[in-house]
N, C-alpha and C positions, 0 to 999 in steps of 0.2 A: 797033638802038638800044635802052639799056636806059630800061625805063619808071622813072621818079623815082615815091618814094613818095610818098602824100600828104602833105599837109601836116596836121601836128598827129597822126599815127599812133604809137603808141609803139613801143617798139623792138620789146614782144614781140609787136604785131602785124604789124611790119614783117618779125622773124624767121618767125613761124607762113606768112604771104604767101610767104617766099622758098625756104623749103622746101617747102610744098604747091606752087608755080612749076616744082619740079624732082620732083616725085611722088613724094618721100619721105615717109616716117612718123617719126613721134619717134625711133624705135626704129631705123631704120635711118641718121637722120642723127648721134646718138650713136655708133652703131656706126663710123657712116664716121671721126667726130671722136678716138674713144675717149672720150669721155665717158660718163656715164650718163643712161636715157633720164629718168629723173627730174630732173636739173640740166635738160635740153631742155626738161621739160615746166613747171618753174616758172621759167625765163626767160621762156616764149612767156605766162603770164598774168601777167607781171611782180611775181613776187615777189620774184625775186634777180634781180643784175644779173652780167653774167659777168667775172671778173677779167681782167687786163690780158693776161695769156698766151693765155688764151680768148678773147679778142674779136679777138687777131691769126689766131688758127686757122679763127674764122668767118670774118672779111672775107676770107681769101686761099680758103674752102673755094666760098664763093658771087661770088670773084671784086670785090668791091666797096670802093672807096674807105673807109676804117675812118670816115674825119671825116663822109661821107655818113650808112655807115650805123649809128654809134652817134650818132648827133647829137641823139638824144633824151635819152641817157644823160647828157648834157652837165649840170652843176650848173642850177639855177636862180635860187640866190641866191649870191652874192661870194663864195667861199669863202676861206680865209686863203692864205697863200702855200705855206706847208707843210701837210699834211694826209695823216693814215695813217688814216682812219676807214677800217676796213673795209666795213662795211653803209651802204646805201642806205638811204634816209629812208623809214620806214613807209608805205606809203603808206594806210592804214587807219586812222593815229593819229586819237584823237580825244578829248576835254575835257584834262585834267593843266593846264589854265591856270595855276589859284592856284599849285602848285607850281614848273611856268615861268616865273612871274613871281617866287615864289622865290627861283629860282638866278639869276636876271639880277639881282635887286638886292643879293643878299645872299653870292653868290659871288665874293670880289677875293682876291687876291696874300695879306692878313693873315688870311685864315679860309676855310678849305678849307671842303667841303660833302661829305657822304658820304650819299647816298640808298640807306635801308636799305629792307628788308621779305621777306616770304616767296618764295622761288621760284616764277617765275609771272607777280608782279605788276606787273610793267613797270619795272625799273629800268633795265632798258638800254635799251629805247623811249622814258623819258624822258628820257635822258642823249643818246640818237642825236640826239632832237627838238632838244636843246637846242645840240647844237654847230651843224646845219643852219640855227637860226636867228639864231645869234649868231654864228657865223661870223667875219662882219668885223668883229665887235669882237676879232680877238684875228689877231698876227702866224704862228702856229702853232698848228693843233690836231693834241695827236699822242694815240692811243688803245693803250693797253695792255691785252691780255689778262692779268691776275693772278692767275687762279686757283692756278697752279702755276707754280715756278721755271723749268718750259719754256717755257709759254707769255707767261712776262714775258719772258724773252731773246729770244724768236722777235720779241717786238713791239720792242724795244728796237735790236732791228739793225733789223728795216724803218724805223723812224727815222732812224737812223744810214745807211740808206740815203738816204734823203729829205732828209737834209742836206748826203749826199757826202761823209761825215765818212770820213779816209783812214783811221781804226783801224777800218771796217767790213770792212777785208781782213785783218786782225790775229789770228791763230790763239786769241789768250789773250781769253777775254768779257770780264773785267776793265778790259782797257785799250778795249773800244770801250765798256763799261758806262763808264768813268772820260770818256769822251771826251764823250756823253749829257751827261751829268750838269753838266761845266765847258759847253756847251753852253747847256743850261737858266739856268746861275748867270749867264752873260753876256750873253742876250737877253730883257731883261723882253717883256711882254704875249702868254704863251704861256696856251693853255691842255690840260692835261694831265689825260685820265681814265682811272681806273683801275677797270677794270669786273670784277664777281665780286671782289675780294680777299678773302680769306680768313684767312690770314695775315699781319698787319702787319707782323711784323717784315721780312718780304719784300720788302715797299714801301720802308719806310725804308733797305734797302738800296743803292737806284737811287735813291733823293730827289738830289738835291744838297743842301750843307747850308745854302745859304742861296737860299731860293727868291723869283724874280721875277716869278711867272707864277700861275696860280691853278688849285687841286685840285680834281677833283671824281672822287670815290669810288663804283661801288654796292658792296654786298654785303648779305648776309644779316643780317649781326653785328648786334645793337643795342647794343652799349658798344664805343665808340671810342677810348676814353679821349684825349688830346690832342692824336692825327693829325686829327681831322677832328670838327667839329658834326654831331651825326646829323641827318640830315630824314628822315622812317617818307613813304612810297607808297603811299598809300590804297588800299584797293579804289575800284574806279570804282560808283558812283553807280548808280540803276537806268535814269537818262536816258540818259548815258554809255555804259552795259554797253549798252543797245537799241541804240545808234548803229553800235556795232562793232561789234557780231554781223549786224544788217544789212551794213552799209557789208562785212564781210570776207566776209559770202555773196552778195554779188554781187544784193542783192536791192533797191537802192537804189542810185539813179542819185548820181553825182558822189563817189564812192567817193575821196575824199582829202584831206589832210589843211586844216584851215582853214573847213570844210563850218560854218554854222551850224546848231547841232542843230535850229532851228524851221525849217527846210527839208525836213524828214523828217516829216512830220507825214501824209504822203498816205498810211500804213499804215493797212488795215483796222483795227478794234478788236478782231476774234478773234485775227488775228495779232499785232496789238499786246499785246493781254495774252497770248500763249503767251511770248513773244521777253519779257515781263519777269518772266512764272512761270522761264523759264528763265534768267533771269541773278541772281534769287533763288536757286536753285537753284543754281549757280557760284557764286553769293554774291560776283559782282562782281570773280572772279580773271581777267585779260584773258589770261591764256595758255591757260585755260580755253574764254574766247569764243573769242577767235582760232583755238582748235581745233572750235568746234563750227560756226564758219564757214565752215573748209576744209572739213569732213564737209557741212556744207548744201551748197556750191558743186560741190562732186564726186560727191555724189548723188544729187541735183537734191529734196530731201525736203525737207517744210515744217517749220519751226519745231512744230509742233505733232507733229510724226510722229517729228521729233529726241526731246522731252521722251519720247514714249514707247520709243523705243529704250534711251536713257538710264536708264528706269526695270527697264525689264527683264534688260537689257544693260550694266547700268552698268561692271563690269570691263573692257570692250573697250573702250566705247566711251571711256573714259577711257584706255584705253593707246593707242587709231590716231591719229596726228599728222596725218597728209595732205599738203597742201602747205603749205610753210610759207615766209615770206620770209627765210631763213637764218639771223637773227638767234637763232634757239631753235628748233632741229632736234627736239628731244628731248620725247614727249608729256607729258599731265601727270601719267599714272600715273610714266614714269619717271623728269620732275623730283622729285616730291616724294619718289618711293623713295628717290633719289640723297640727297637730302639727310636723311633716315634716316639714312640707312647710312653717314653722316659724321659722325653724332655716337653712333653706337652705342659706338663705341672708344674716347670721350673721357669718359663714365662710366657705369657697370654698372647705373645706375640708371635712365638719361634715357629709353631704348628702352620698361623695361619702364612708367613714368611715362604716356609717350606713348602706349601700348598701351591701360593703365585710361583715360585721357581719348578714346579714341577712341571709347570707347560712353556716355557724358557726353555733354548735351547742353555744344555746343560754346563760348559763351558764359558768362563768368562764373561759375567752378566756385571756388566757396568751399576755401578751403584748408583752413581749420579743419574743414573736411566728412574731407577726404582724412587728417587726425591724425586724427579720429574715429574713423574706420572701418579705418587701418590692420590691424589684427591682423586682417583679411580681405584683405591682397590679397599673401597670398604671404609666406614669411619674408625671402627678400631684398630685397621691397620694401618688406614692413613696415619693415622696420630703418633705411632711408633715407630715411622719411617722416615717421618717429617722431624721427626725428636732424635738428632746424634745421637744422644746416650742411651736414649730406648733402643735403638737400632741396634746399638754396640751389644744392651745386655742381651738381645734376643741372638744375635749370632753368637756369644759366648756359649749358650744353652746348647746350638746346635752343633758348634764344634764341640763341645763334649761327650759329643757325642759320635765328630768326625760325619756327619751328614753332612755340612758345609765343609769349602774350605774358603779363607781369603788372603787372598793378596794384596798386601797393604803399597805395593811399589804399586800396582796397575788398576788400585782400587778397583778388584773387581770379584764376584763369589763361581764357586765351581761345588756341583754335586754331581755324583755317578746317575748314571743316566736309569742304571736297576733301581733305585733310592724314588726315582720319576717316575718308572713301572710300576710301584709296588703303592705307592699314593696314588694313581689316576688309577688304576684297577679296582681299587678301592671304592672310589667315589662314587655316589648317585650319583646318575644320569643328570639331575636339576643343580646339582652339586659342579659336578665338571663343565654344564655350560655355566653357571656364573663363574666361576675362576676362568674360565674360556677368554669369557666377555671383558671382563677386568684384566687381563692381560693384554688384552688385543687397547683395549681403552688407555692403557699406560703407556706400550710401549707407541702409538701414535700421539698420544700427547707429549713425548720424548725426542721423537724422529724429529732433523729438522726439515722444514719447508721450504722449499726456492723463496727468494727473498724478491729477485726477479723475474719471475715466472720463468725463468731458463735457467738448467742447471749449470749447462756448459758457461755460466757468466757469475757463477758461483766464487767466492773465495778456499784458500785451501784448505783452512782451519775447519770450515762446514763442509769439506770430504771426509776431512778426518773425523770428524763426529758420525757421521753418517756411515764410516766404515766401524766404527767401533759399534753403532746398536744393529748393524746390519744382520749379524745370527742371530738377533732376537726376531729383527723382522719376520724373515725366511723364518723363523720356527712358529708365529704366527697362520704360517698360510694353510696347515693339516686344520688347525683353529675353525678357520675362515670358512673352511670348504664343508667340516665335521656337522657345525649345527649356528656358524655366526654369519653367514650371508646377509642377513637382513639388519644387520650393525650399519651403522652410518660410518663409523670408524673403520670400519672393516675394510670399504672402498677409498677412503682417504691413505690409508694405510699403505696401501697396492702402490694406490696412485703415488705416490710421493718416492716408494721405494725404489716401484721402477720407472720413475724420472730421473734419481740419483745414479740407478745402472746402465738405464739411457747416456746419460754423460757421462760417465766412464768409458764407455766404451763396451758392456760387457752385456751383449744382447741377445745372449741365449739365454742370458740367467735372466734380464729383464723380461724377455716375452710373457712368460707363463702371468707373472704379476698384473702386466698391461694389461695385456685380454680379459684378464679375471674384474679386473678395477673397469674395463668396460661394461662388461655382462652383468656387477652389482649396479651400475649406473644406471643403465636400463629398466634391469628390474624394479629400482626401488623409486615407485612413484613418487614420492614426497621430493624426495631429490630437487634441487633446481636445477632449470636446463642449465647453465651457466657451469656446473661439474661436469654435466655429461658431454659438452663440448670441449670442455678440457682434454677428457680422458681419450675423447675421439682423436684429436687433434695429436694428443701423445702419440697413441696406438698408431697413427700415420705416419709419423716421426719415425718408428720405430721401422716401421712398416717402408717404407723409403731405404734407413739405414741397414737395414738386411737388404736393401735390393731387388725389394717386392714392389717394384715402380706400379704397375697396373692396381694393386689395390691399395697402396697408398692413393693414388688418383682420387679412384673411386670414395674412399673415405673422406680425401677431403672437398670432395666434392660436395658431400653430405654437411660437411662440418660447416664451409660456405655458405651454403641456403641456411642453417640451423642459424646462421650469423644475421644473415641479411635480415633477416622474419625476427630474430630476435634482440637486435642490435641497431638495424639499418644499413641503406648499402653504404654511409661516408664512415660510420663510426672505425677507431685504431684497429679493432680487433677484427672487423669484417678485413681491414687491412692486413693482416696478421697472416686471416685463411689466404686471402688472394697470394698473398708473397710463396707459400707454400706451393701450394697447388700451382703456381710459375715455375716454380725451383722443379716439382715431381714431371711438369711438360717438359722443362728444360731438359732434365735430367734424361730422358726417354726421347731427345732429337728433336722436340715438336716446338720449334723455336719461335716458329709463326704465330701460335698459342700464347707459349711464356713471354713476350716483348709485350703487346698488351694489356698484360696483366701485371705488369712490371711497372708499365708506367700508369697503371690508374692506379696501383699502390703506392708512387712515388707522389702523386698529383695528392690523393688525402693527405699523407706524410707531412707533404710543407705545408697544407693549410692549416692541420692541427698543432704542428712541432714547430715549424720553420724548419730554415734551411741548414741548418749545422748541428740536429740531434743526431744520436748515436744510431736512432732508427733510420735514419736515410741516409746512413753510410751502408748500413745493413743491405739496404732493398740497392743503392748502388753499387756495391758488390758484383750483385746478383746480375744487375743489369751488364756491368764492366765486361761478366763472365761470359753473359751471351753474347754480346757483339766483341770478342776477342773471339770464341768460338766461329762466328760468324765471319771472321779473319779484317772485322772492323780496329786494328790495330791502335790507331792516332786517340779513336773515339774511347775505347777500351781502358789507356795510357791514362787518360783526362780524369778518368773518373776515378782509377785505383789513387792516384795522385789525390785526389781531392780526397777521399774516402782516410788514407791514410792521416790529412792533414787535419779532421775532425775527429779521430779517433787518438791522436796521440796528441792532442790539444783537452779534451774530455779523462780521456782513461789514463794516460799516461804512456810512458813509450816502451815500458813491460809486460801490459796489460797483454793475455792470452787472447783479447779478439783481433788483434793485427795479425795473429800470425797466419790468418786464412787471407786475409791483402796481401802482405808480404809474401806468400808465396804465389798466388796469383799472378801478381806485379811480374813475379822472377820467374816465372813459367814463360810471358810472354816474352822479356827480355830473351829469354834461350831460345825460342822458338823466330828472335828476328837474330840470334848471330850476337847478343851482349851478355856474354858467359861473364866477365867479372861480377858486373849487375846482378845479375842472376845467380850467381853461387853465393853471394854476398847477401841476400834476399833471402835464400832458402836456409844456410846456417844460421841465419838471426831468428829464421822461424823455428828451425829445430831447437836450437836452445833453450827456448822457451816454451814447446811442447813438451820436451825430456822433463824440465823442470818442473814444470806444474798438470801437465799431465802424467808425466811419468813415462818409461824406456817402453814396455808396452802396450802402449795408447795403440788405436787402428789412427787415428790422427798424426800420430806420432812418423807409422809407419808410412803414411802417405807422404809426408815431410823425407823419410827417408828415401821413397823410391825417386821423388821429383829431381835430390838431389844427385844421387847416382844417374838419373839421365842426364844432366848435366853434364857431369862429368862423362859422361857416354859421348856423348854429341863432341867434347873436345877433346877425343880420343885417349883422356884417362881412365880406359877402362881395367887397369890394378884399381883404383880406388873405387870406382862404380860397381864391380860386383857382387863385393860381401857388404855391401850397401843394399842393393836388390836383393840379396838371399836372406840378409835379416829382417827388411821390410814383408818380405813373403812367410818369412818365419813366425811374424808376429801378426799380418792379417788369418795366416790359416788356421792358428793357436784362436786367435779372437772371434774371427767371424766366418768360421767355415771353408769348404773347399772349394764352395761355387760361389762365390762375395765377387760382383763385378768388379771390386776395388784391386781384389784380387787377378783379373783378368788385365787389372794397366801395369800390374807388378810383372805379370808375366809377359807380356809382352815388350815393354822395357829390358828386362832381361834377355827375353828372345833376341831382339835386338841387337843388343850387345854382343852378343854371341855370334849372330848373323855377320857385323862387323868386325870379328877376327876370326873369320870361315871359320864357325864350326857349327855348319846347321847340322849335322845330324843331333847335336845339343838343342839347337834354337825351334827346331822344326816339333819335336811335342810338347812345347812351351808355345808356339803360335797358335796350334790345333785344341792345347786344352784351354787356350786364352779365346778363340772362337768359339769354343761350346759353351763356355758361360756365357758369352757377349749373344749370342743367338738367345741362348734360352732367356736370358734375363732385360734385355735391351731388346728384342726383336731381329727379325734377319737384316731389315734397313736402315739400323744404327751408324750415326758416321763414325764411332770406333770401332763396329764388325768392317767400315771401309780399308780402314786402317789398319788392322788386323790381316784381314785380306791380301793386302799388298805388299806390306810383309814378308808373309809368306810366300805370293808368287815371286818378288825377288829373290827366295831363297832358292827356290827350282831353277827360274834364271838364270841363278850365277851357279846352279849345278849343269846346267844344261837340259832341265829336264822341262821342255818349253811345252809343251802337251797338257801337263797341269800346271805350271803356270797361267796361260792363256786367258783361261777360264776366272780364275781370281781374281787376274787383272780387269778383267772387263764387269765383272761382277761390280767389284770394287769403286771403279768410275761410273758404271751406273748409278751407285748408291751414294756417292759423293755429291755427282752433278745435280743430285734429284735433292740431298738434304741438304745442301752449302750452297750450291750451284758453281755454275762452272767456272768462272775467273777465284775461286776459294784457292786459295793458296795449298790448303792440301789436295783439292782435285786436279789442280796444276801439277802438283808433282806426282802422282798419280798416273795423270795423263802423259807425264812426259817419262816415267818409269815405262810405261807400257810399251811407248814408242820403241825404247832400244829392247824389245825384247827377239827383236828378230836383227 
């Protein structure tokens, strides 16, 4: 007597049971079937279900009643009366709601729906989903292959079979094609999809011509023109992508479809973020997961050991399919080749178009970039890049194919970053460096260039360009590094980029750039010195504004001599280094140093310029800054005054290089006791940092802490705090947690705090404001004085004189020694210490 399966077993566990029953292997019950042992192996884990021919070859080969043992296979919801769906309902399907909610409201009889998108992205998982579940809203659902005129006919008689219509025995396809067709026009509430089309006019062949039943299309195409309302197929989401990469590796219980995603929640957090570093990474293409799920399931490996296969391995690992539930046999290296290779012949342009974007970062590639730089990427492309209308038909070609997409508000193209993998893996070695090279050759003929050799003197319109080709840059630099160093462009490239993020303010992303654009300097003898002092000269820029005063020095120390030997010691630009390498002594205490060298920059300045260019406002500044530091007050006044009166006579009185005088100016006013002056000074600065440099600037934020000490010192400290905690908010977001600029926010702050008792607040705001100022400034910096003192008034007015003491006296050593002793801040210093007993 035969044993009855359980109940609730699927089929392919009831098949896997009936074969191991009889001590067959895959491979042997294929053999006995004629089948392949691969159809054996993805029925038994229910991926595909077996067709009608094959499930009578099984039930007679194991002996068993067919209704017994396909009775799993049996529908689970009403299906229509007629029905040619080929594929089984995913059983891995997971989120496409919005969408399914979609076609059920917006899908009837007067407005067909065509769900479009790239190869890959589930348009026929969500067209299977949606006939499974609409079902019995419709008299017939009949399913057409349209890729090609074979396979529309092929599906057009299984219809015609399914109806018994007597021209299905008819030699001529026309008269069973004609037979369909009056078929469709006389049975309203059908519904009919046409999956893959390709060719419309194909379709419209078999339509009927007056239709009762309702369309629904996928394909590639994004213009339909009047067959059908396009709907685009998202990528899935990174909630989504995790669910189905789970759910299709078998690594999460209830693997089907309907599953709410906050039932999957019981994943580790290492494996939770590998499984969404990896669907970032697919960027959300489900033919993509669905393959990297058959690869987890089949070789028992962790999402995390997947990512690094992928990394290393990515060529293969994008071409092996695995198992897969029938629906898309084909991996995703050779879907998306496929559809390559379908638009290559439809224009001479699109292939090589798709080539240069595939080393683009993949997002938002400015068109106007690609005119730009044409005359780098080849004479046959140039000439169809340079030509609107050639351009226009070549992206027609590849949106039909949905490789591209474009946006016509922000003139800009977008392709899936898999679409980039599957073209560069491809390519000879000799292959991908010329597209390299031609990349790199465009988008630096595109970038713009300081017009002034200073970015910060830049207009705003040339930031905004310069942030719009900015992801191309940054996508250049794997380029650069891979096999194009010895590009001439390659180092212009760097250089110019990270000048631009020099003046922004954004100097972690700049560094890697700089140093690189020096090290091709170097190497590439041909070079003239006159770049390589450029880039030196940046990198020290750089190298200052991070805080790295010692080897800024040093750098431009080098840049100096390279000036003097190559330029002379009177020429602007040996002027240029001196003013720097003032500013990195100043900056580092060493005042005796920076004065000068301040004034044998001032002294070339007027004999080349005279007295009232914008450059010897510049080097006055700088001067103003030292003897104000120097607490030369009257002499300091003289010069911002004047400085101001050549700058807003020249620039104008909005112009963004006042606002470093202006607050200057209104630093020293607060420092003598003229707070109107000085609040008045620093808001005019801020204004016009917010405005054209933007909320947060590190410049910006300097503007803000100056003027919350302001307001500190006139004991408005409601409005001086969330002034310092945003100024702090925006240096340690920008530049770090040890940014000496950083250390005058904290301390300011400490301050404040100090002065409405609340050191136990102010007291690890002084200590982490001394550990930068030590490490970065040295121990004999007059703002480690400052600092110092500080803080021992904080013990002082705790009572706690023992460590006070010691501060104190620290403190006025290092004052007396770098200011000297009538310095107004070693006066109060000395006179703090006095009442400390």
């Amino acid at each position: 007597m035969q044993e009855r399966h359980k109940e609730g077993m699927s089929f392919g566990s009831r098949l896997r049971q009936e074969r191991q029953r009889r001590h067959l292997t895959q491979e042997a019950l294929a053999e006995a079937l004629g089948f392949s042992s691969k159809a054996i192996r993805r029925w038994e884990h229910d991926l595909a279900i077996p067709r009608s021919f094959a499930q009578q070859q099984l039930a007679s080969f194991f002996d068993l009643p067919p209704e017994e043992f396909f009775e799993e296979l049996k529908p689970r919801v009403p299906l229509a009366r007629f029905w040619t769906v080929p594929f089984p309902r995913y059983p891995f399907f997971i989120g496409r709601e919005q969408i399914l909610r979609t076609l059920a409201s917006r899908l009837t009889v007067e407005q067909p729906l065509a769900l479009w998108g790239l190869a890959g992205i589930g348009k026929t998982q969500v067209a299977i989903e949606y006939t499974y579940r609409f079902a019995s809203a419709y008299c017939a659902v009949f399913w057409l292959e349209a890729e090609t005129q074979e396979s529309l006919m092929r599906s057009l008689l299984q219809v015609a079979d399914q109806l018994q219509l007597p021209q299905r025995k008819v030699a001529q396809q026309a008269q069973m094609v004609g037979a369909v067709q009056q078929w469709l026009a006389s049975h309203p509430g059908w519904l009919l999809i046409a999956d893959n089309i390709e060719e419309l006019d194909l379709l419209q062949m078999v339509l009927p011509p007056q239709r009762v039943g309702a369309l629904l299309l996928t394909t590639r195409r994004q213009a339909l023109g009047p067959l059908a309302e396009p709907l685009e197929v998202p990528l899935m989401n990174n909630e989504e992508g995790i669910a189905l990469l789970l759910r299709r590796s078998r690594q999460l219980e209830g693997a089907t479809a309907g599953i709410a995603l906050a039932e999957e929640r019981a994943l580790s957090v290492p494996a939770e973020e590998s499984a969404s570093e990896l669907v970032g990474l697919l960027q959300g293409l489900p033919l993509a997961l669905d393959q990297a799920g058959a690869y987890l399931e089949e070789t028992g490996c962790s999402v995390s050991e997947y990512l690094s296969r992928y990394q290393s391995h990515r060529k293969h690992v994008l071409a092996y399919r695995g198992l897969h539930c029938g629906t898309h046999p084909d991996s995703v290296s050779t879907t998306l080749s496929l559809s390559v290779q379908r638009i290559t012949g439809e224009h001479s342009a699109a292939e090589g178009l798709l080539h240069l974007c595939a080393f683009l970062h993949p997002e938002a590639i400015p068109e106007e970039m690609l005119v730009a730089g044409a005359s780098h990427l080849g004479p046959e492309l140039a000439s169809f890049v340079a030509d609107p209308y050639q351009f226009d038909l070549a992206l027609a070609a590849l949106r039909r194919a949905s490789l591209v997409t474009r946006s016509p508000t922000t003139r800009t193209l977008s392709l899936h970053r898999l679409v980039q993998a599957v073209l560069v893996d491809k390519m000879e070695p000799a292959s991908a460096r010329l597209w390299s090279q031609r990349v790199i050759r465009m988008v630096n003929a595109a970038f713009p260039e300081s017009q002034s050799g200073n970015w910060t003197h830049e207009q705003f319109g040339v930031w905004v360009q310069c942030e719009r080709f900015l992801a191309q840059a940054l996508a250049c630099l794997p380029l650069i590094e891979a096999n194009c160093s010895d590009l001439p462009e390659s180092g212009e490239l760097l250089y110019k980029t990270g000048g631009y993020l020099l003046a922004r303010g954004r100097y972690r992303e700049a560094d890697p750039l700089v140093e690189q654009a020096v090290k091709l300097a170097e190497q590439q003898q041909s070079l003239d010195r006159t770049s390589l002092i450029a880039r030196l000269q940046q990198r020290a820029q750089l190298l200052w504004r991070q805080g790295k005063y010692a080897n800024a020095e040093t750098l431009l120390e080098r840049v100096l001599r390279l000036k003097e030997q190559h330029l002379g010691p009177t020429h602007l630009k040996t002027a240029e280094a001196l003013n720097n390498l003032a500013l990195v002594c100043y900056t580092q205490g060493k005042y005796e140093a920076a004065e000068p060298l301040y004034q044998r920059v001032l002294h070339i300045e007027e004999q080349q310029l005279g007295s009232s260019h914008l450059r010897i406002a510049d080097t006055l500044i700088n001067l103003a800054n030292l003897y104000y530091t120097q607490g030369k007050y009257e002499t300091a006044e003289a010069l911002w005054i004047q400085v101001l009166r050549i700058q807003e006579q020249q620039l104008g009185p909005e112009h963004l290089r006042l606002a470093i005088t202006l607050s200057n100016l209104a630093t020293m006013y607060r420092d003598q006791g003229r707070y109107e002056k000085a609040e008045s000074l620093h808001q005019r600065a801020l204004r016009m940092r917010e405005q054209q440099l933007g909320p947060e600037n590190p410049q910006t934020a300097s503007t803000l802490s100056n003027l919350a000490t302001t307001y500190r010192d006139q004991g408005r400290y409601e409005q001086a705090e969330p002034l310092y905690q945003r100024a702090l908010s925006i240096q340690e977001q920008q530049l770090g947690d040890e940014h000496p600029h950083i250390a005058e926010t904290l301390h300011g702050l400490a301050t404040l705090f100090q002065k409405q008792k609340k050191f136990e607040e102010a007291e690890p705001l002084y200590q982490r404001a001394l550990s930068i100022q030590e490490h970065h400034l040295g121990p004999t910096h007059p703002e480690v004085a400052q600092t110092l003192s500080g803080l021992a008034k904080g013990y002082r007015d705790q009572e706690q004189y023992e460590q006070a003491e010691p501060l104190y006296q620290r403190a006025l050593a290092i004052s007396e020694q770098q200011l000297g002793a009538t310095h107004p801040i070693t006066r109060r210093i000395r006179d703090d210490y006095r009442h400390l007993s």
